[in-house]
N, CA, C and O atoms as CSV, one atom per row, in Angstrom:
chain,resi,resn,atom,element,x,y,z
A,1,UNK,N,N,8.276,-8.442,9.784
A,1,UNK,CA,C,8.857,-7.888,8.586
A,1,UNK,C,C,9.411,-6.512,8.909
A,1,UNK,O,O,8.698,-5.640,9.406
A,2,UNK,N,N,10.842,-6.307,8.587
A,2,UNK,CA,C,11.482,-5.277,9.684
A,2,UNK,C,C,12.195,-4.356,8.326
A,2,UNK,O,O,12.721,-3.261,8.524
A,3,UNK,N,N,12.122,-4.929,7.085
A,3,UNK,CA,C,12.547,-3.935,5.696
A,3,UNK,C,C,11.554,-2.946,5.264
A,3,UNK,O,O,10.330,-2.831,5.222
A,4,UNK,N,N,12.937,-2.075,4.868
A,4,UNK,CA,C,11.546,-0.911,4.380
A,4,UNK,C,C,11.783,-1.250,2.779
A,4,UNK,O,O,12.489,-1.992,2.097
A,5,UNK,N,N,10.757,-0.249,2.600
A,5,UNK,CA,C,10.456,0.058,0.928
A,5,UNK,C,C,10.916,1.257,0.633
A,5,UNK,O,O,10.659,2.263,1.294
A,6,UNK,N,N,11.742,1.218,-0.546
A,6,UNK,CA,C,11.555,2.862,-1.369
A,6,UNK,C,C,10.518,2.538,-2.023
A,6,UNK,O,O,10.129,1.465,-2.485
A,7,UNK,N,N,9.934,4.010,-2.017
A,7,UNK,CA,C,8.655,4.165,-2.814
A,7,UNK,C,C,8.907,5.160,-3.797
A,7,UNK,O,O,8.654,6.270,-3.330
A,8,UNK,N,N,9.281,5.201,-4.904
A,8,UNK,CA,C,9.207,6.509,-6.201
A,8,UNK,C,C,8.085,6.847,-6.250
A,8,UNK,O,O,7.158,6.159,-5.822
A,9,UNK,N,N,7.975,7.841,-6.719
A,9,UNK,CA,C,6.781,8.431,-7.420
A,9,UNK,C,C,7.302,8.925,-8.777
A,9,UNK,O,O,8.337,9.474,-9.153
A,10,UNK,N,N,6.347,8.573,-9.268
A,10,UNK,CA,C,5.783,8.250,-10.688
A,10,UNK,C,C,5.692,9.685,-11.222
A,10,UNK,O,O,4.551,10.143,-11.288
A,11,UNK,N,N,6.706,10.471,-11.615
A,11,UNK,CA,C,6.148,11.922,-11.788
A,11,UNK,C,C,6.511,12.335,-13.501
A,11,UNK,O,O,6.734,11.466,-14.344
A,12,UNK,N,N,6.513,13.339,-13.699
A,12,UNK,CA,C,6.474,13.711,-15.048
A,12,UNK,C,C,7.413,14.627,-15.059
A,12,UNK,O,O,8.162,14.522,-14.087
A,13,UNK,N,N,7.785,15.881,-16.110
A,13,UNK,CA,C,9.356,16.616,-15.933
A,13,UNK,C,C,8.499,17.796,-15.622
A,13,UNK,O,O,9.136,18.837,-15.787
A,14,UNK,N,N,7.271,17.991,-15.228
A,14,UNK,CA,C,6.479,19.076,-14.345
A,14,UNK,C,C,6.083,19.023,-13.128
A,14,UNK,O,O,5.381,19.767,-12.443
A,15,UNK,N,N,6.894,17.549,-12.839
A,15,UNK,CA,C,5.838,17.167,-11.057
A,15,UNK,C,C,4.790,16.334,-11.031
A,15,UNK,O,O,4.612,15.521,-10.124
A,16,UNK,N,N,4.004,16.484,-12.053
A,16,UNK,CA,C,2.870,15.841,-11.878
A,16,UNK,C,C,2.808,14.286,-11.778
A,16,UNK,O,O,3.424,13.533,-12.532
A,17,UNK,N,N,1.865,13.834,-10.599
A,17,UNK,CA,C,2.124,12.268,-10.470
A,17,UNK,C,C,1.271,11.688,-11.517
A,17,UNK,O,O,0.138,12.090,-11.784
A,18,UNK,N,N,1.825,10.813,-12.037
A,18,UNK,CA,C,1.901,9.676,-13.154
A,18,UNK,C,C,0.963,8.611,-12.525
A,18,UNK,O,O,0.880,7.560,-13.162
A,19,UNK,N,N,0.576,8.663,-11.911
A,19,UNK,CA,C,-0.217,7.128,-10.876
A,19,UNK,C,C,-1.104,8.138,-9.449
A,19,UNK,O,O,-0.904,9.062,-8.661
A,20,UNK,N,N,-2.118,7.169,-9.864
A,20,UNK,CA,C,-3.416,7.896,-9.174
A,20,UNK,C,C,-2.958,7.413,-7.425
A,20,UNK,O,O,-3.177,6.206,-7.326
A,21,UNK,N,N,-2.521,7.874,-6.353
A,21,UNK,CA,C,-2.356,7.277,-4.925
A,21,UNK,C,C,-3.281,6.646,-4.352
A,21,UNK,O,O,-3.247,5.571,-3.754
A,22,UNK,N,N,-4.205,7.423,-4.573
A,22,UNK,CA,C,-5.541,6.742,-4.054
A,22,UNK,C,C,-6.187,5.124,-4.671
A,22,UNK,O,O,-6.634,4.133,-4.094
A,23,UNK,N,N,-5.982,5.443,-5.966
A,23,UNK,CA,C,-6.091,3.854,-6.571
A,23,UNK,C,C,-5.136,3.075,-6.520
A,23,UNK,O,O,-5.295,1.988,-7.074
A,24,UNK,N,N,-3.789,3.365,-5.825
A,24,UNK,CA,C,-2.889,2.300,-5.677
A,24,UNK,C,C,-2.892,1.971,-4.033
A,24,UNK,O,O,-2.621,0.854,-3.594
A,25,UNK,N,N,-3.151,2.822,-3.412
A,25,UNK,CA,C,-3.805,2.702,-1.941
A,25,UNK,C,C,-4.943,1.504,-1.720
A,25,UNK,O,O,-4.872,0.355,-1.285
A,26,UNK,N,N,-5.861,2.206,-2.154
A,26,UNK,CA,C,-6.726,1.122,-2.561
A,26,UNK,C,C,-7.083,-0.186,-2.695
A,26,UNK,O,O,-7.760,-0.997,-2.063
A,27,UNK,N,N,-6.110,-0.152,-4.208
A,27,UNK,CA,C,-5.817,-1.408,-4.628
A,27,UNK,C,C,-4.986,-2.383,-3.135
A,27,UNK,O,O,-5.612,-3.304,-2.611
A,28,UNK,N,N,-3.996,-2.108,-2.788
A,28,UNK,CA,C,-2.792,-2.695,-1.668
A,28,UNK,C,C,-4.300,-3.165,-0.424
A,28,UNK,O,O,-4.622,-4.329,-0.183
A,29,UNK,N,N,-4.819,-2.223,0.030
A,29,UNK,CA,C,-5.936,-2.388,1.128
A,29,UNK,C,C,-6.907,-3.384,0.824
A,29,UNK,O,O,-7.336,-4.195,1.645
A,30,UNK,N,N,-7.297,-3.295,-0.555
A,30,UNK,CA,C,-8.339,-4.533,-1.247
A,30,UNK,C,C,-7.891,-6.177,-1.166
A,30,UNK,O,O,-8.429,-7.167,-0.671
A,31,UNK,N,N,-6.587,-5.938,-1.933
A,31,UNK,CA,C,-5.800,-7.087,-1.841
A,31,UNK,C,C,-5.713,-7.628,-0.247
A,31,UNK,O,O,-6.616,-8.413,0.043
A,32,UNK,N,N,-5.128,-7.440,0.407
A,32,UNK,CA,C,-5.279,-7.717,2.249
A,32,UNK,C,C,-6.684,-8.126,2.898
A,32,UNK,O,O,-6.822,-9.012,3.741
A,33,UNK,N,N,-7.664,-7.362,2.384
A,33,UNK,CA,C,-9.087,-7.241,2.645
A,33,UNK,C,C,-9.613,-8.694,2.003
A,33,UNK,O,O,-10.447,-9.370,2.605
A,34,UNK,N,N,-9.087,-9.073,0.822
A,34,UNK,CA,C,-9.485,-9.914,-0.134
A,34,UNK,C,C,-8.925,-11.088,1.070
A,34,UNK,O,O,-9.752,-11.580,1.838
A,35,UNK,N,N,-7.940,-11.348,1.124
A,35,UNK,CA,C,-7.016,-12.542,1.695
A,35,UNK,C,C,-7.646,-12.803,3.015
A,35,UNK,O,O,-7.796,-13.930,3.487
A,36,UNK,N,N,-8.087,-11.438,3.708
A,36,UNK,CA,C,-8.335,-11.776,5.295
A,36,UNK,C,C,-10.426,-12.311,4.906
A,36,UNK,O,O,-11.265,-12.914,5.576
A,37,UNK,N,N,-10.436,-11.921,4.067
A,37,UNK,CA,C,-12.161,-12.740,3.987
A,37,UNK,C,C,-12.373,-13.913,3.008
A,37,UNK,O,O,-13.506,-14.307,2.732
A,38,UNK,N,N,-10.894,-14.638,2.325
A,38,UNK,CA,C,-10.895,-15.607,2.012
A,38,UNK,C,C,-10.430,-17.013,3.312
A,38,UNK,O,O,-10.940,-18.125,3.456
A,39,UNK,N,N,-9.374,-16.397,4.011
A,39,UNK,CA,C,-9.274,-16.171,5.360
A,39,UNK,C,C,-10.424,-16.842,6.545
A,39,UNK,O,O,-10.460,-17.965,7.049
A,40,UNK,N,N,-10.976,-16.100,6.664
A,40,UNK,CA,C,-12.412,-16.040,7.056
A,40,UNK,C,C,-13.701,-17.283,7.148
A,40,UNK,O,O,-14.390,-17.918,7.946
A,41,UNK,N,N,-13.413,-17.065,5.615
A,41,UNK,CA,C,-14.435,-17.943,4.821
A,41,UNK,C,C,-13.860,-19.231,5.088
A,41,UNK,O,O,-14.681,-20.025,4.630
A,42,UNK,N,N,-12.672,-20.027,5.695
A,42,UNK,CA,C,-12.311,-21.150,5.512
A,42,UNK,C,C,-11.684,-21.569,4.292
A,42,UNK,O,O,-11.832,-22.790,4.245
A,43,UNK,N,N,-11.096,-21.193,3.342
A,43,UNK,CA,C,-10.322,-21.386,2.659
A,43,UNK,C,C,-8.802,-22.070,2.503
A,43,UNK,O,O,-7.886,-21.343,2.887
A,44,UNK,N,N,-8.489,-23.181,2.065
A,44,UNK,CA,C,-8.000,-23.986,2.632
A,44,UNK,C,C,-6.521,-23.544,2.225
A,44,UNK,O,O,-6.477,-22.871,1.195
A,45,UNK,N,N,-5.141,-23.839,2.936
A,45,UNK,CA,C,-3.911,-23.503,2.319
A,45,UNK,C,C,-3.343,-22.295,2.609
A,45,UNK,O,O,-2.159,-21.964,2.545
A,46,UNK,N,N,-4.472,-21.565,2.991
A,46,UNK,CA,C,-4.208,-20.026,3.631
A,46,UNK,C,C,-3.842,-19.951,5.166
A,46,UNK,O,O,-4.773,-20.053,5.965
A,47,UNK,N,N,-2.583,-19.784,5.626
A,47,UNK,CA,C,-1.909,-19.697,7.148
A,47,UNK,C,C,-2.683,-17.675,7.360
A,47,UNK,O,O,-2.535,-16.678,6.654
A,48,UNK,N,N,-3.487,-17.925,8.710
A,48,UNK,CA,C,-4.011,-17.215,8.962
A,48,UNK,C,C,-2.953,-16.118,9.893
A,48,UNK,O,O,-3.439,-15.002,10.076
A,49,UNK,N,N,-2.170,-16.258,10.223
A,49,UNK,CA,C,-1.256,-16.076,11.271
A,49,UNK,C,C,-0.060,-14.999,9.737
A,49,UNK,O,O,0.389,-13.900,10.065
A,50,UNK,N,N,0.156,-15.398,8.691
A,50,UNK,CA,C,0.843,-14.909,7.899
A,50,UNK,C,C,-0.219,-14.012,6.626
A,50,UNK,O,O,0.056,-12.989,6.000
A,51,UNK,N,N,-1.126,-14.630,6.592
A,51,UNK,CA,C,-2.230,-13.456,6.317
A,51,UNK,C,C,-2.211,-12.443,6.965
A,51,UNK,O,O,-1.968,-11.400,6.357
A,52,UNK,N,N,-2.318,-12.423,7.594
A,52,UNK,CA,C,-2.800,-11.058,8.737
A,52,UNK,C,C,-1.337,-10.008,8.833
A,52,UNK,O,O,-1.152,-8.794,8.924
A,53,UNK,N,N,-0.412,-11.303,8.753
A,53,UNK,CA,C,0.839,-9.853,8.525
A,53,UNK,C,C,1.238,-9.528,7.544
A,53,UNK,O,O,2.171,-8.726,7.510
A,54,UNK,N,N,0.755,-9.962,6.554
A,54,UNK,CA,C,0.929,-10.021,4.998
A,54,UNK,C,C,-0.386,-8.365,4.957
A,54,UNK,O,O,0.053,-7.248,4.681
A,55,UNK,N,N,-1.277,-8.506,5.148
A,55,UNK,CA,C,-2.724,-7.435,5.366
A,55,UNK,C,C,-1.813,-6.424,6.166
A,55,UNK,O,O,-1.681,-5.366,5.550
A,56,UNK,N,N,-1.263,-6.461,7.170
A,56,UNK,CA,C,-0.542,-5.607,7.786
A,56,UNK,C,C,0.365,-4.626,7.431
A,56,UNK,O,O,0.459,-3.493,7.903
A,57,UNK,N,N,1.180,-5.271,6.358
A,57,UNK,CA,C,2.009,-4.958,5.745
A,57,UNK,C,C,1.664,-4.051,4.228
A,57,UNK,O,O,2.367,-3.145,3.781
A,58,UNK,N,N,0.738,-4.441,3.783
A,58,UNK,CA,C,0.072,-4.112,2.799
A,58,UNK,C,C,-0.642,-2.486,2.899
A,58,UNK,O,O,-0.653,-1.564,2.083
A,59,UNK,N,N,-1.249,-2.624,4.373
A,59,UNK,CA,C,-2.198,-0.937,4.593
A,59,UNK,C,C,-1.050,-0.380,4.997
A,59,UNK,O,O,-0.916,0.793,4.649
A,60,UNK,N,N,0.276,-1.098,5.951
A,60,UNK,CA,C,1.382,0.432,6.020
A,60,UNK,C,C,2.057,0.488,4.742
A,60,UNK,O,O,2.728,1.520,4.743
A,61,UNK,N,N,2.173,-0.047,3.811
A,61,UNK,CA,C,2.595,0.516,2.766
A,61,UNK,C,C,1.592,1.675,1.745
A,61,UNK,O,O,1.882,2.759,1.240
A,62,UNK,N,N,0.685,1.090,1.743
A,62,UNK,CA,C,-0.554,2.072,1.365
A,62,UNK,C,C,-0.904,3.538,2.369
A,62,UNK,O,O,-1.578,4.421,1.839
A,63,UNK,N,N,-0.553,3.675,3.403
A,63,UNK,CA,C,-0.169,4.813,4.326
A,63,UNK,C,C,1.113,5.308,3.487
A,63,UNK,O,O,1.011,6.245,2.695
A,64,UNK,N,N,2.318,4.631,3.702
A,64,UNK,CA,C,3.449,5.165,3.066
A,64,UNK,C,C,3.226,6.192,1.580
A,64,UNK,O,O,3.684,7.268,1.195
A,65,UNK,N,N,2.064,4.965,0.938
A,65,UNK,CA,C,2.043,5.804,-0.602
A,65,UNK,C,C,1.762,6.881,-0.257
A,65,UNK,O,O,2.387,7.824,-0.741
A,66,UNK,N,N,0.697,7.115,0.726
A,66,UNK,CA,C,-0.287,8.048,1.506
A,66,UNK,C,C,0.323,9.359,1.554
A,66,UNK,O,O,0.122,10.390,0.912
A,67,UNK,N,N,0.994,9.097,2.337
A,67,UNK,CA,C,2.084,10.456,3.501
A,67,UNK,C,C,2.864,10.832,2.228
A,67,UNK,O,O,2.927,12.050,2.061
A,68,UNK,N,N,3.439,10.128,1.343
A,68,UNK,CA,C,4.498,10.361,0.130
A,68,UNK,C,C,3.947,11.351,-0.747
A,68,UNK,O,O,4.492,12.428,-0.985
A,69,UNK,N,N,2.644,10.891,-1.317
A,69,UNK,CA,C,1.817,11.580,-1.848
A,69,UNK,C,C,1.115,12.842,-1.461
A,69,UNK,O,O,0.658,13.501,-2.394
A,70,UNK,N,N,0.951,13.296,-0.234
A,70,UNK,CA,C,0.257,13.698,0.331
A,70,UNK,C,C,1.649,15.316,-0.060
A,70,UNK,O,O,1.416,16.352,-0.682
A,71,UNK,N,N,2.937,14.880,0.596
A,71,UNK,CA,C,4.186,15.879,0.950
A,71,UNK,C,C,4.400,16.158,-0.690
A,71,UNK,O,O,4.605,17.310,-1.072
A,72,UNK,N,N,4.346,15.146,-1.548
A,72,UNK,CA,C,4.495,15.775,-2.633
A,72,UNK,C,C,3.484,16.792,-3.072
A,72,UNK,O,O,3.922,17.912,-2.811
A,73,UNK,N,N,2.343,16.839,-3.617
A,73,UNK,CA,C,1.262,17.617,-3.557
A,73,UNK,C,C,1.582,18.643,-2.993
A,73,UNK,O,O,1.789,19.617,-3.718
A,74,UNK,N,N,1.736,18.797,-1.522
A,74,UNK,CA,C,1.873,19.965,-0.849
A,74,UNK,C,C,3.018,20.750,-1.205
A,74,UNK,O,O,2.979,21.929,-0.851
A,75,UNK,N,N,4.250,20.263,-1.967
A,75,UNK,CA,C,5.453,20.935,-1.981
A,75,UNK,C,C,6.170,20.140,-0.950
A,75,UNK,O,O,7.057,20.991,-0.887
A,76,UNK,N,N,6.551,19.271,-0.107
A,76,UNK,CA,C,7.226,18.645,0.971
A,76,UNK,C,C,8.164,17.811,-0.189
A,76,UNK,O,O,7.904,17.712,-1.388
A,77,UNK,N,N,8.929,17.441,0.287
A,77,UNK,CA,C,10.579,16.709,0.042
A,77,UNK,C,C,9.880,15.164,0.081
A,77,UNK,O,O,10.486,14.246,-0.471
A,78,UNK,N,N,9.019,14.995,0.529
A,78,UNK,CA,C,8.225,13.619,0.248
A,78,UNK,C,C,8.907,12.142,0.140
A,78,UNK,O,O,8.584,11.151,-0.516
A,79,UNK,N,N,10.166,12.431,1.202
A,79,UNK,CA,C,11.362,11.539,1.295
A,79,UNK,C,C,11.739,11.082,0.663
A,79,UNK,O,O,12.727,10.390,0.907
């Protein structure tokens, strides 16, 4: 998977982010986490090979929110 994402942030007409990063971080990492121990468990219908890059895909976007969040906060241009 070779596309990127824009990522907005969720802000207000003071800056302030509108959406918690950490709980949408989270959430993206859980979801992946969820799939790779349904995965796991033998669960039938689930291609393990597209799981795993599906999970992959999921924590670098949750990094992305990461770093985005992180430059905003600080004052950074937060791409």
């Amino acid at each position: 998977m070779n596309r990127e994402v824009t990522l907005p942030l969720i802000v207000d007409d003071r800056g302030t982010l509108q959406v918690a990063a950490a709980d949408v971080s989270k959430l993206l990492r859980a979801v992946g986490g969820r799939w790779l121990h349904l995965v796991e468990s033998g669960e039938r219908g689930l291609d393990e090979d597209t799981v795993a890059a599906l999970t992959i895909e999921l924590a670098k976007l949750a990094d992305r929110i990461d770093v985005a969040c992180i430059a905003h906060s600080s004052g950074g241009s937060g791409g």
